[in-house]
N, C-alpha and C positions, 0 to 999 in steps of 0.2 A: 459573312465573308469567308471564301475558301480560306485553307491553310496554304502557304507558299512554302513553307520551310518546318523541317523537324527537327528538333533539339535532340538527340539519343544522350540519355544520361545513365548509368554506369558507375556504380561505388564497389569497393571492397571493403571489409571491418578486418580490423587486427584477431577478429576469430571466424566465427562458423561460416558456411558458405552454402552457397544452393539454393533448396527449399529450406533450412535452417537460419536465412541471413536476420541478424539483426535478435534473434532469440536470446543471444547471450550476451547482450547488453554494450557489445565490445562497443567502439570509437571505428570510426572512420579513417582508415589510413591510405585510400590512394581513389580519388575520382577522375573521373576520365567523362569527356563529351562529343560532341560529333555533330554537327549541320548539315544536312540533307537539305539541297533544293529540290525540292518536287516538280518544278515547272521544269527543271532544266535535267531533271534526276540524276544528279550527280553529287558528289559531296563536296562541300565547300571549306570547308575547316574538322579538324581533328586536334582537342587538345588532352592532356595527362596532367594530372597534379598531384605529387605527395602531398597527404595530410600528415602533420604532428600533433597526434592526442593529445590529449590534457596529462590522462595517466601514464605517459612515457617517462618522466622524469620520475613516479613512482614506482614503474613497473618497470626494469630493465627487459625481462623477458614477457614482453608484451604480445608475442607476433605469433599467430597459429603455424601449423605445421604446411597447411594449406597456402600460406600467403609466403612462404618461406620459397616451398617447392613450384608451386603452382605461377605464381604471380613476381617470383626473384626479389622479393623485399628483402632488408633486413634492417635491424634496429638502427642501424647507423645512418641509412639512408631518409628512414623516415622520419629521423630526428632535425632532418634540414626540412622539412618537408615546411608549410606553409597551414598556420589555421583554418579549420574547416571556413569559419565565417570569409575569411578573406579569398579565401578559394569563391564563394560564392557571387562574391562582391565581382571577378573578374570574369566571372560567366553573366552576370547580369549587366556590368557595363559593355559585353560586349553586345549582350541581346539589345539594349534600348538604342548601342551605335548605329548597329547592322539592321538586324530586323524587326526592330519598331519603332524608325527613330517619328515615324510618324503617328505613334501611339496607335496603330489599326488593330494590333493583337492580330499579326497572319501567322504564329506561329503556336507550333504544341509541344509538348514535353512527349517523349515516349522511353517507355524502361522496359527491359524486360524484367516479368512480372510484376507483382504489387509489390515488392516485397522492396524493394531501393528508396522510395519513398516514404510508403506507409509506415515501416518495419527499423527504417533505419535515418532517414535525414528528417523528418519532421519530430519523432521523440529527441533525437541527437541534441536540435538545434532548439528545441523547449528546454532540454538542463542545461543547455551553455546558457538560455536567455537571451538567445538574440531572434530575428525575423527570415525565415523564408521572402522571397519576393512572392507575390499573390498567383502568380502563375505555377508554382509548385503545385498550387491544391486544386489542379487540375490539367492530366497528362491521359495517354492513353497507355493499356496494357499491351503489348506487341504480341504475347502468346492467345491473349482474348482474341483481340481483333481480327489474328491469323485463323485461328479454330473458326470463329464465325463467318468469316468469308469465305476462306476453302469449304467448309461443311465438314470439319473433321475432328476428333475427338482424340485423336494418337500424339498429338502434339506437347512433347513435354522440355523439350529447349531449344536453342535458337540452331543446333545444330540438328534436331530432327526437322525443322523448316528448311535447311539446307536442301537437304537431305529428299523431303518431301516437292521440291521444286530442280531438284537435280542442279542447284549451283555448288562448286567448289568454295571451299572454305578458303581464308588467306590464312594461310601457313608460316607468312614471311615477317608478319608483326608480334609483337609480345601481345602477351597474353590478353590483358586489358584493352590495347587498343584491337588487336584482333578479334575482341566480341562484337566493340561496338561498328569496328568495319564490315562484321558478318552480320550486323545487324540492319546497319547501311542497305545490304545485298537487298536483303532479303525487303524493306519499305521499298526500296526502288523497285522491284518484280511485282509487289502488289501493287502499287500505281499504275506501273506499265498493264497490268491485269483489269485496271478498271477501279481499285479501293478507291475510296476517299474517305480524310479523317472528320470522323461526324461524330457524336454523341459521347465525349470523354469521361470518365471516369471522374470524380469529384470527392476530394477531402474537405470536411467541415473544418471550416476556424474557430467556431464557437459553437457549448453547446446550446439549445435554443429552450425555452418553458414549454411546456406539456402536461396536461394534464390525464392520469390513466383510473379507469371505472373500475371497481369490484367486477362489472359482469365482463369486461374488455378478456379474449383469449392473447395470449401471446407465445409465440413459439419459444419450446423450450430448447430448441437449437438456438436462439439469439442473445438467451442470459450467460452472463458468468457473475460471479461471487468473488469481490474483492477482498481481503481481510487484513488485517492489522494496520489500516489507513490510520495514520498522526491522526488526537482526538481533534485537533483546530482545521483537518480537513472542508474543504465547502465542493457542495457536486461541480463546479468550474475546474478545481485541484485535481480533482479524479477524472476531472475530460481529457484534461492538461498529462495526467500520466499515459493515457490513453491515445492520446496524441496521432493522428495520422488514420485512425479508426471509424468509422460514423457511429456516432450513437441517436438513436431516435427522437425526437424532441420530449422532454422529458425525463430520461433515459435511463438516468442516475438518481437512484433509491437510497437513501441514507440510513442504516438500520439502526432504531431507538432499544434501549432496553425496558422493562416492563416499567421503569420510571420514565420515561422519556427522554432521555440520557443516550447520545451519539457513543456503542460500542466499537466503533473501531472497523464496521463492516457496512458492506455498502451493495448493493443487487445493481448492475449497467446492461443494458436492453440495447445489443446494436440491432445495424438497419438490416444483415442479414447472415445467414453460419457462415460466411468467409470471412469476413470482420469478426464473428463471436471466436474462431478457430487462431485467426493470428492475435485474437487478445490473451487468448490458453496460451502463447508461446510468452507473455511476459510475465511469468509467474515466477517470484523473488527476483523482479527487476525492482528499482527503486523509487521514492519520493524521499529527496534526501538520503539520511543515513537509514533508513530504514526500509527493508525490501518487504516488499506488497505478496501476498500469496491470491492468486486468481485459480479457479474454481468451475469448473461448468456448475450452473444450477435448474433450475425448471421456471417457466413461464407462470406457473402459481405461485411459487418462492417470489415473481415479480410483484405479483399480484397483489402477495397476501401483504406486500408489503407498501409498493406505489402503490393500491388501487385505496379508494376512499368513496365511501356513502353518503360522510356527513354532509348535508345541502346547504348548512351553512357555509363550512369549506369550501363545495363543489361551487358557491354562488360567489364565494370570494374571488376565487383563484381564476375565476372566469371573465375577471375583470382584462386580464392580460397583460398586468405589467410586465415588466420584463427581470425585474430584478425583487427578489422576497428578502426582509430583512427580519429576524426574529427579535424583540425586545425579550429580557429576561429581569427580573427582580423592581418589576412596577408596584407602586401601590395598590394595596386591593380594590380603591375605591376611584381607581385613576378611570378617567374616561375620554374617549377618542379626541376630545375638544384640547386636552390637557395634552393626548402625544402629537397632535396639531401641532401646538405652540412649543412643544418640546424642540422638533424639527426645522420651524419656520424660526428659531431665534438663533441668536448668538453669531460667529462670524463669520458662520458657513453654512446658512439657510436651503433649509430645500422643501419641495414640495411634493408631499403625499398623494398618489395618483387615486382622484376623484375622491379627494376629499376624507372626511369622516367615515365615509363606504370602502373608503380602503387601508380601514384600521378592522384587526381581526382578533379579538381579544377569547382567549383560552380560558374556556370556565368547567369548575368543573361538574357531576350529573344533577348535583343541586342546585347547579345557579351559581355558587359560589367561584371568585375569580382564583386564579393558580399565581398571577403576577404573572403571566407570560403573556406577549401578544406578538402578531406576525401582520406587517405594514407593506405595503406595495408600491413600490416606485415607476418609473417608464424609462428610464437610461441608466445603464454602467455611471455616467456622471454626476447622476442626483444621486444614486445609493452610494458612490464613494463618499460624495459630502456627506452626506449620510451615516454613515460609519465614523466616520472622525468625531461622532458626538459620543463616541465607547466610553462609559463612565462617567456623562456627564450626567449632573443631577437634575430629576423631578422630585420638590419638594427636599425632603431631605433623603431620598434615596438615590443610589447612585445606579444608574440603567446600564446591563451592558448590549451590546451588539452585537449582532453576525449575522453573515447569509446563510438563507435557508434554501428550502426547495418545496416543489410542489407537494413532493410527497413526505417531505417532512412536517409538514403542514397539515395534512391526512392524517397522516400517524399520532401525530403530537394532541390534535382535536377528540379522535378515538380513545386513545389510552389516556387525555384525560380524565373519562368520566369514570374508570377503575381506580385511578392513582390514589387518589384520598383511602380508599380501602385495601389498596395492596399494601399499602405504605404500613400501616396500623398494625404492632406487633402482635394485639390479641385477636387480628382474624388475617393473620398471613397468609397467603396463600400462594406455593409454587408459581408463578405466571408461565404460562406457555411461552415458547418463543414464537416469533412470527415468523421465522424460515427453522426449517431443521437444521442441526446443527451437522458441521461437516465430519465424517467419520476421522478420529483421532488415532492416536497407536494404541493398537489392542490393548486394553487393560483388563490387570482382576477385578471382581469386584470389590470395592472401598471396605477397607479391613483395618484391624488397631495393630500396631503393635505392641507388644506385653512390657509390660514396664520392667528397670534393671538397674542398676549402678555401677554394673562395671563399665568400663571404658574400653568398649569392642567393638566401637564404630569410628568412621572416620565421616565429617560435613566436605563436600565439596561445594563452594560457591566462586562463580563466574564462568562458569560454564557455556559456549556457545548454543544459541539455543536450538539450532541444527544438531546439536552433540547425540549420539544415542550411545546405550549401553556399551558396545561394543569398544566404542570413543574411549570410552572413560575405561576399559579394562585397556586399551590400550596403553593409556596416559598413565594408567596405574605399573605398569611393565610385573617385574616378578610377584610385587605384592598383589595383583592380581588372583595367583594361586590360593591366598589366606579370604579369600571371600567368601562367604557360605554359600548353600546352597539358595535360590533366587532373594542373593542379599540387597543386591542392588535397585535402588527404591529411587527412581526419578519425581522431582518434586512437578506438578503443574500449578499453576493458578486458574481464578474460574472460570477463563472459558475454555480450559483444558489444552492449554497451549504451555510449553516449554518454561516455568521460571530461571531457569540458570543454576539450579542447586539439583543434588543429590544427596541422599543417605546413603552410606553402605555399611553394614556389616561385617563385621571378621572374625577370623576363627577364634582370637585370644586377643587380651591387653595389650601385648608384646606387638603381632603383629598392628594393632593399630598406629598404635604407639610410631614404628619404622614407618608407614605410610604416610601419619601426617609428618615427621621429622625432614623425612627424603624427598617430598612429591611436593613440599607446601612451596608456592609461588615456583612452581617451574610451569614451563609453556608446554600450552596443548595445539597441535600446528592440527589446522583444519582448512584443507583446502590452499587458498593464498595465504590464509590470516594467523595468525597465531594470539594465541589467547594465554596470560597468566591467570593458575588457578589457586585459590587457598585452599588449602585441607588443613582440616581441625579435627583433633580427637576427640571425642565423646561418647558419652554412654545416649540409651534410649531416653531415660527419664532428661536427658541433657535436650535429648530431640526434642523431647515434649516441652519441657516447658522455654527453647528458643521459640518452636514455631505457635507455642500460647502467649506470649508475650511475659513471661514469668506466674502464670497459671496454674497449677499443676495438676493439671485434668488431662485425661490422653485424650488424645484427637486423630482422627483418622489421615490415612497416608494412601495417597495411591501407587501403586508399584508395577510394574511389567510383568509380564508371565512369565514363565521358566522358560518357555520359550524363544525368549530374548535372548537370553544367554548361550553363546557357541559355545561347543567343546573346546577345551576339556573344562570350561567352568562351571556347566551344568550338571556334571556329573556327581560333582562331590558329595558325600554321603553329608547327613545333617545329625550330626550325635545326640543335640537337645532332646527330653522329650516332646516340651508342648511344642504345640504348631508355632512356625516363626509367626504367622498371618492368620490369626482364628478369623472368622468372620463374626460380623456385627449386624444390628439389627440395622436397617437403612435409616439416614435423617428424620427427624418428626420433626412437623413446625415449630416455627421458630414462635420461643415466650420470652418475658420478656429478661429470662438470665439467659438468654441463648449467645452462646460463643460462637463465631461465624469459623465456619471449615479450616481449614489448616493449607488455603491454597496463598500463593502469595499472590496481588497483583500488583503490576510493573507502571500500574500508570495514577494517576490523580484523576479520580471520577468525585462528581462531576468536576469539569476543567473551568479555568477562570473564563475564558472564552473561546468556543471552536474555530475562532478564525483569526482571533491577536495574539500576538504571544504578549502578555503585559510585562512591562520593565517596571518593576517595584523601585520607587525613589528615596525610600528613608529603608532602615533597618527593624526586624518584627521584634519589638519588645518582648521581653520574656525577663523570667524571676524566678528563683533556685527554685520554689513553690511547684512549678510551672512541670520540672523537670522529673522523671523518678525513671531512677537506673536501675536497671531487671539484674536480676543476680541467680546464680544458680542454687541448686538444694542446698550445698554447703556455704552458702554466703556471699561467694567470690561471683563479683560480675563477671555476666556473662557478652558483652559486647553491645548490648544494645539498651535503647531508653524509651521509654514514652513521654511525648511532651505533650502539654495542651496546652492550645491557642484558644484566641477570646475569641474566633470566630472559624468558620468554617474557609470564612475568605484568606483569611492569612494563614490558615491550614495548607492552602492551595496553592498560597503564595510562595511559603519555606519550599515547598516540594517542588515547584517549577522552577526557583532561581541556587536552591541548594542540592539537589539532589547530584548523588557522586562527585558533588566536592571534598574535597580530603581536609583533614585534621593531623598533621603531621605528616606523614608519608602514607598513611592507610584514607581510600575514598567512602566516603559514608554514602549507603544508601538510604533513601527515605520513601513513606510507603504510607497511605493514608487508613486510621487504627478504627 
């Protein structure tokens, strides 16, 4: 059926504007829309609506300079303004009044550009949590459609269309509605020209299964590299951040570590480089409290990662279900009839798609089973029921669940049949990674530092993990000057990412001493946020045995180059003789007295589940036994303890339901030993 009528829709954000809309994650502060009859070409309604962020109440100074100057907002105005959803709500009661009270769909959405949609109201309205009407996820581009109809390639705003058809702009409306009346213009002179709205543009709502081959090529203009995703993320989580984007069927790679263990990265394969290009603009936008770093990567990085050989896999997953669930911690001698009856009982039965054939059990190169297996359902509403059996027992094991994916599937089958031999201390061996890892801030090479007992250092912890050297000479103010020459030692953990701490060096006791007394618990303002930081005094041999856990072995530090440091901090001469930073001979494999690196990390590997947060209902027993408090060379604790748990699972437990909880007014961090 023809289109009768156009919707022109039209957003502002409380920041960036242009080709930058919707990059810097701002909110929505003022839409505007417009009805175009096409049969009668004329316009029928024109409406404007403030939006009221969520973060107006937190942010006083919310509102870019653009939206200030350009568009005459200011904070007060937009504080009366009306929530995005309910804004929505009065553009769709009026579409299903007006024009479709007959349900025919004669009408289209149009925006200028992709970027109002894609960039900005389908991520928006995914962290509010509420629903687009279904004609959102599909509108047309006004600059596309104009370039392909005129035949012209010079076309970069609605005012070179003007411009290019010789119409006058209206001059006499503000700003917002004078776009969408110049937009108005400019659909009604295409019509009158002969356009017609034919082949729209389309956002996916969900992302869809796919399968990808070892030999599949794929354009390395369409990868980006997700990284530091929550470990209970599932590729649906990562569509959902992605939001407004197409990704391929399949799309979404989940990267395993050489145990098979979800680190935290993830390879997404959109449908083309305009989608791969506005996915590079939400790099440290969020999931939750945590901001995501995106990445271009290469079409083999996809490969090496979704693609899979294994024919048992390749004949599973060819089944088609729609949803993968992964079982973890089976019996070894469990078999498809037992996770049958696993699924088919209790009070929320459901049914495994075709059966016994679509149970997929993880063994590893000898035959022997891993306790893992990957089950195949046919709707979102058998694999929910499905899920709610997280923890229930076979036999006397307790099973857990989550969604999986194609290619986690792939991966997890392969790197089975190494795992029993990577694992095995007397024949370790490095594992490769399966993408390369992304280039980090220049470092030395991994060097010791010399052991000492005076006290001419200063710990910084809580650090933003944005912070770099220059931060923290800032934060340091005059004591600054008393830093040696490349004293400053940023701590990373192992996948070479920011832990939050620092070492630094100083010229003497004294000035240590003033830096942690003056600096301890004062804020480090970064950006909007501001962070409290602790500084603590200590010596090296102090460094060594906090970051050995009370060991007293040196262990390696990574540090930044001299070249990190600006004048005049670089300069200062170094009086010591030895080297601050001798070099070391590189790691040897690991035996079985091997102390692991000196990196911290920030999360609980492996997690109790990638996809539940579990709520622990009683408290983890423990007994003084249990507990041993690290203390420095001279006896006096040094702030921290090692505990041990009777299992691994309630290891996993304390740290997910205890971690930076406090103990008087100081928060403990916990960190798996």
């Amino acid at each position: 059926m023809a289109v009768r009528y156009a919707v022109v829709v039209y957003v502002v954000t409380a920041g960036l504007h242009g080709e930058n809309l919707g990059a810097d994650e701002q909110e929505v502060v003022l839409f505007s829309w417009l009805v175009v009859d096409l049969v009668n070409t004329k316009v029928v309604v024109v409406q404007q609506h403030l939006v009221k962020p969520r973060s107006l109440d937190v942010n006083e100074n919310l509102l870019s300079d653009t939206c200030r100057s350009v568009f005459q907002l200011t904070e007060e105005a937009v504080k009366n303004g009306q929530a995005l959803e309910n804004v929505i709500e009065e553009l769709d009661q009026f579409v299903k009044a007006k024009l479709d009270n007959d349900g025919s769909r004669n009408f289209c959405l149009v925006t200028d550009s992709q970027l109002h949609l894609r960039q900005v109201l389908h991520p928006e309205a995914t962290k509010k949590n509420f629903s687009l009407p279904d004609y959102f996820c599909s509108f047309f581009d006004l600059r596309k459609e104009f370039r392909m109809f005129y035949h012209t390639d010079e076309i970069l705003s609605i005012q070179d269309m003007l411009n290019y058809l010789a119409i006058e702009a209206n001059e006499s409306a503000e700003a917002t509605n004078r776009h969408v009346q110049d937009m108005a213009k400019v659909i009604i002179r295409m019509i009158t020209d002969g356009y017609k709205f034919e082949n729209p543009d389309t956002i996916n709502e969900r992302l869809e299964a796919g399968i990808c081959s070892k030999n599949e090529v794929v354009d390395s203009n369409t990868v980006v590299r997700a990284r530091g995703l929550p470990w209970q993320s599932s590729d649906q989580d990562i569509a959902r951040f992605f939001r407004g984007l197409n990704i391929v069927k399949g799309g979404v790679a989940l990267c395993l570590s050489p145990q098979g263990r979800r680190n935290g990265e993830a390879l997404v394969r959109f449908v083309n480089q305009e989608h791969r290009d506005m996915a590079l603009k939400r790099h440290k936008h969020h999931i939750g409290q945590r901001y995501i770093e995106v990445y271009r990567a290469t079409g083999e990085d996809f490969v090496n990662v979704a693609g899979g050989s294994n024919n048992e896999a390749q004949t599973f997953l060819s089944r088609g279900g729609q949803v993968i669930v992964r079982m973890r911690g089976l019996p070894y001698d469990c078999t498809a009839k037992q996770v049958l009856e696993f699924f088919g009982s209790g009070d929320s039965p459901c049914q495994i798609l075709d059966g016994e054939e679509g149970v997929l059990f993880v063994r590893k190169a000898d035959g022997r089973a891993t306790g893992d297996a990957f089950v195949l359902f046919e709707s979102e509403d058998m694999a929910a029921r499905a899920l709610q059996k997280h923890r229930e027992l076979i036999g006397s094991r307790y099973i857990e669940l989550f969604r999986s994916t194609t290619a986690e599937v792939q991966q997890v089958t392969s790197l089975s049949k190494v795992l029993n031999r990577s694992m095995d201390p007397r024949t370790y061996e490095q594992q490769q990674p399966l993408i390369a890892n992304i280039p980090q801030v220049p470092l030395l090479p991994q060097q010791l530092l010399p052991s000492g007992s005076r006290k001419d250092c200063i710990r910084l912890r809580g650090l933003p993990y944005e912070a770099q050297v220059e931060h923290i000479l800032e934060f340091l103010g005059d004591h600054s000057k008393n830093i040696v020459f490349q004293g400053v030692h940023m701590v990373y953990n192992a996948q070479g990412q920011p832990s939050g701490e620092a070492f630094i060096q100083m010229d003497s006791e004294q000035s240590a001493y003033l830096a942690a007394q003056q600096r301890h618990h004062r804020y480090m303002v970064f950006g909007k946020k501001q962070r409290y930081i602790e500084v603590f005094q200590c010596s090296v041999d102090d460094m060594n045995l906090v970051l050995t856990g009370g060991i007293p072995v040196q262990r390696q530090l990574i540090s930044p180059g001299g070249t990190m440091l600006p004048p005049p901090y670089g300069v200062y001469p170094y009086v010591q003789t030895t080297p601050v930073l001798p070099t070391v001979a590189p790691l040897t494999p690991r035996v079985p007295t091997y102390y692991p690196q000196i990196f911290y990390w920030p999360y609980p590997s492996p997690p109790v589940s990638p996809t539940t947060y579990y709520s622990h209902t009683g408290p983890t027993m423990l007994t003084s036994e249990c507990i041993q408090l690290q203390r420095n060379g001279d006896g006096r604790p040094n702030g921290e303890a090692l505990v041990t748990f009777s299992s691994r699972a309630e290891a996993e437990r304390a740290i997910q339901e205890k971690n930076r909880q406090n103990i008087g007014n100081r928060y403990i961090e916990l960190f798996m030993a």
